[in-house]
C-alpha positions in Angstrom: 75.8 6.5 -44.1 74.3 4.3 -47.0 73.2 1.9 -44.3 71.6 4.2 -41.9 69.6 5.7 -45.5 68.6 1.8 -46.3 67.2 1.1 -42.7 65.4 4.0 -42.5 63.9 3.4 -45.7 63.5 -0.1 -44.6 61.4 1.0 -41.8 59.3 3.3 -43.6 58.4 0.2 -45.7 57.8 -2.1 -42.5 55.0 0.6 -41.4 53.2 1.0 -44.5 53.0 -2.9 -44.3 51.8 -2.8 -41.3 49.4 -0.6 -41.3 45.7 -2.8 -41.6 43.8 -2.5 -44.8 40.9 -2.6 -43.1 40.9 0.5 -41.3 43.0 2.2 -44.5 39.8 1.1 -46.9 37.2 1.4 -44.3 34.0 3.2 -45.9 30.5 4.4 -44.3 27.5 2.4 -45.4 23.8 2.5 -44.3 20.2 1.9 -45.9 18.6 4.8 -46.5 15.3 5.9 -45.9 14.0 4.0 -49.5 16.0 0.6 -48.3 18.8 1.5 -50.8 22.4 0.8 -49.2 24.6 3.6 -49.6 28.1 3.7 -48.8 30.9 6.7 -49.1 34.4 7.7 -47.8 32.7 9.7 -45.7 28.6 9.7 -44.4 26.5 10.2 -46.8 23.6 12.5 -46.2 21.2 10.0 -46.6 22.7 8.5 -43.6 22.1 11.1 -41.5 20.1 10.3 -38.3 20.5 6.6 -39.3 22.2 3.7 -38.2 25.3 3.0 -40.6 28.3 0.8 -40.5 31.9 1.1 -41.1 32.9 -1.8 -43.7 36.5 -3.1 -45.0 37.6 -3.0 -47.9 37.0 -6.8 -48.8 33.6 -6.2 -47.0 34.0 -7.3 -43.6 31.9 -4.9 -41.1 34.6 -3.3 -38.6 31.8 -1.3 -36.4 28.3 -0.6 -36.2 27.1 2.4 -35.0 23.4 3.3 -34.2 21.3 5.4 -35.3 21.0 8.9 -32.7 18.0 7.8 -30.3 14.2 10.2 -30.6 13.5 12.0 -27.9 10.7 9.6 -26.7 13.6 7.3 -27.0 16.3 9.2 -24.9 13.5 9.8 -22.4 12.5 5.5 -22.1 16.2 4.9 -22.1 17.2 7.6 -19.1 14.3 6.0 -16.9 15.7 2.8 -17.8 18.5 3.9 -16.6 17.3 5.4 -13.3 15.3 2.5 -12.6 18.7 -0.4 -13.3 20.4 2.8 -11.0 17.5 1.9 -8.2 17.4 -1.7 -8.8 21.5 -1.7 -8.1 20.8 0.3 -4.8 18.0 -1.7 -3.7 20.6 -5.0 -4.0 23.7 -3.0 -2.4 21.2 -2.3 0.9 19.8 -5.7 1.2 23.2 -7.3 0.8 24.3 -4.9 3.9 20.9 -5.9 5.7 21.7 -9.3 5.4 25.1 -9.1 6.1 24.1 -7.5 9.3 21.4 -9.9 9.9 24.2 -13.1 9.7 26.2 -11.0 11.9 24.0 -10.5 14.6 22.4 -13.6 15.2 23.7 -17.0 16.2 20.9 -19.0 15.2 17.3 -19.1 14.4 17.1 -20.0 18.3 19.0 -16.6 19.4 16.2 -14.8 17.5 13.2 -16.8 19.2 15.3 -15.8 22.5 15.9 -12.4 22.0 12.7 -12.0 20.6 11.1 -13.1 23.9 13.5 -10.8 26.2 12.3 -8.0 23.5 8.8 -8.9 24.6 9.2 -9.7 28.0 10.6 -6.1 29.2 7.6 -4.6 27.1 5.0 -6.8 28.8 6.7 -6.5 32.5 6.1 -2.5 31.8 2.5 -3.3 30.4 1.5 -4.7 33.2 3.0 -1.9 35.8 0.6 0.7 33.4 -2.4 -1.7 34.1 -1.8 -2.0 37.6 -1.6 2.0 37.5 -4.8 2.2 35.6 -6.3 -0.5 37.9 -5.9 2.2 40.8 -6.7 5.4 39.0 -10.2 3.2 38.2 -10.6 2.9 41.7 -10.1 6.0 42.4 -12.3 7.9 40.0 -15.1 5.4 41.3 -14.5 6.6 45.2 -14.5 10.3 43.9 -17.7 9.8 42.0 -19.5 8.5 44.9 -17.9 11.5 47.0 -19.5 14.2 44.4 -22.7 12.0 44.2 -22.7 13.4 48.5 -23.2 17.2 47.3 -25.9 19.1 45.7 -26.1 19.4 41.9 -24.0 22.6 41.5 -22.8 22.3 44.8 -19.0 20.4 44.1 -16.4 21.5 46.2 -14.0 23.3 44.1 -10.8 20.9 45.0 -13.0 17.6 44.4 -14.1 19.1 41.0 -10.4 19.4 40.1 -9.2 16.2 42.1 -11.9 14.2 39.5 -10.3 16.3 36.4 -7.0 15.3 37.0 -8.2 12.2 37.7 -9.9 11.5 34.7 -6.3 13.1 32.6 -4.4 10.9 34.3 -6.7 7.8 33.2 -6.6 9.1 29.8 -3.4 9.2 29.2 -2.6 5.6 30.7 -5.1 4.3 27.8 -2.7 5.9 25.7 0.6 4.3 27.5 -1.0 0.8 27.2 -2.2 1.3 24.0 1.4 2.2 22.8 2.6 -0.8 24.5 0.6 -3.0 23.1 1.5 -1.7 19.5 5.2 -2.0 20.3 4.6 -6.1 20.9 3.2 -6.3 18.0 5.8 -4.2 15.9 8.6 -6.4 17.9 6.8 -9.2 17.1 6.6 -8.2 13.5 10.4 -7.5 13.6 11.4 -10.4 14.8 9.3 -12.3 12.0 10.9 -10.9 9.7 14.6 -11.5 10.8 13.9 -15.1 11.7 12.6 -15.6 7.8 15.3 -14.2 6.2 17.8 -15.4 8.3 16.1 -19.4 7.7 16.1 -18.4 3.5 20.0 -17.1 3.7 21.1 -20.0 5.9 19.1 -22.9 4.5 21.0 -25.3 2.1 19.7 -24.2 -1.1 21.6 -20.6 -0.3 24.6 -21.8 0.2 
C-alpha cells in the first residue's frame, strides 16, 4: 500500500515538472495606443483591437497574434483572396490544356499536318459553294436578259419569282462562303496557337 501511495505521489511530482514554464507564466503584452507596452495575465483593455503577444516568463515571445483587420482591410484581403482563388484555377486549366495538348499531338509536324487536312476539307467545300455561286451568277444574268424581253410592268409572274429566288439563293451563298472563309482563318488561328505552346512545353528549357 505505502508503495502504490509513493508512486502516485511520485507521478504527481513528475507532471508538475513537466509541465513548461513557458506556457504556466505566459502573459499578454501589446503597445498601446500612446507606444506604452502593457502586459497582464489576461488582455488588457488597452489591447483591445491591437496586435499583442503572448510572452514567457523569462521573456521569450511564445505567439504573436494580430491585431482584428478594418473593414477596408477585410474587404482588400477577401479580394485578395478571390483573386489567388482565380489565379489557382486559371493554372489548374492550363495545366489540363497542356496536358491535353502533349497528348494529342505527336510532334510539331502532326500539327502542321493536321492543320492542313483541317484546311483542306474546308477549302474542298469552299470551292463546291463557289462553283454553286458561279452558276447561280449565270443564271441571274440569263433571267435579266429574259425580263429585259417584256414591257416595264409587264414581267411574267413566274420569271418575277424565278429572279427572287434567284437572287435568295445568291445571297445566302455569299453568306456560306463568307463563313467558310472565317472558319480557315479560325482553324488557322487554332492551329497557331497549339503549335506555339506545344514548341514552349517541349523545347529544352521546359524540361
Amino acid at each position: 500500500m505505502m508503495i502504490r501511495c509513493l508512486a502516485a505521489i511520485g507521478l504527481m511530482f513528475a507532471s508538475v515538472l513537466s509541465t513548461p514554464v513557458s506556457a504556466a507564466g505566459a502573459i499578454l503584452c501589446c503597445e498601446s495606443a500612446e507606444g506604452r507596452r502593457v502586459c497582464g495575465d489576461v488582455l488588457p483593455q488597452a489591447c483591445y483591437g491591437r496586435a499583442y503577444r503572448r510572452v514567457a516568463s523569462d521573456g521569450t515571445v511564445i505567439e504573436r497574434i494580430a491585431a482584428p483587420m478594418s473593414e477596408a482591410e477585410r474587404i482588400a484581403a477577401e479580394r485578395e483572396s478571390r483573386l489567388r482563388e482565380l489565379e489557382d484555377a486559371r493554372r489548374r486549366s492550363q495545366r489540363l490544356q497542356d496536358r491535353a495538348l502533349l497528348d494529342t499531338y505527336r510532334s510539331a509536324a502532326d500539327i502542321d499536318q493536321r492543320e492542313s487536312r483541317a484546311i483542306g476539307e474546308i477549302e474542298h467545300d469552299l470551292a463546291k459553294a463557289k462553283e454553286r455561286q458561279v452558276q447561280l451568277q449565270q443564271s441571274h444574268e440569263r433571267l435579266q436578259e429574259e425580263a429585259k424581253l417584256h414591257p416595264t410592268g409587264a414581267v411574267p409572274a413566274d420569271l418575277t419569282q424565278a429572279i427572287r429566288d434567284n437572287q435568295s439563293e445568291l445571297a445566302a451563298q455569299e453568306t456560306v462562303i463568307d463563313a467558310k472563309l472565317k472558319n480557315i482563318e479560325a482553324v488557322r488561328a487554332r492551329y497557331s496557337r497549339d503549335r506555339e505552346r506545344y514548341r514552349s512545353l517541349t523545347s529544352p528549357a521546359a524540361r
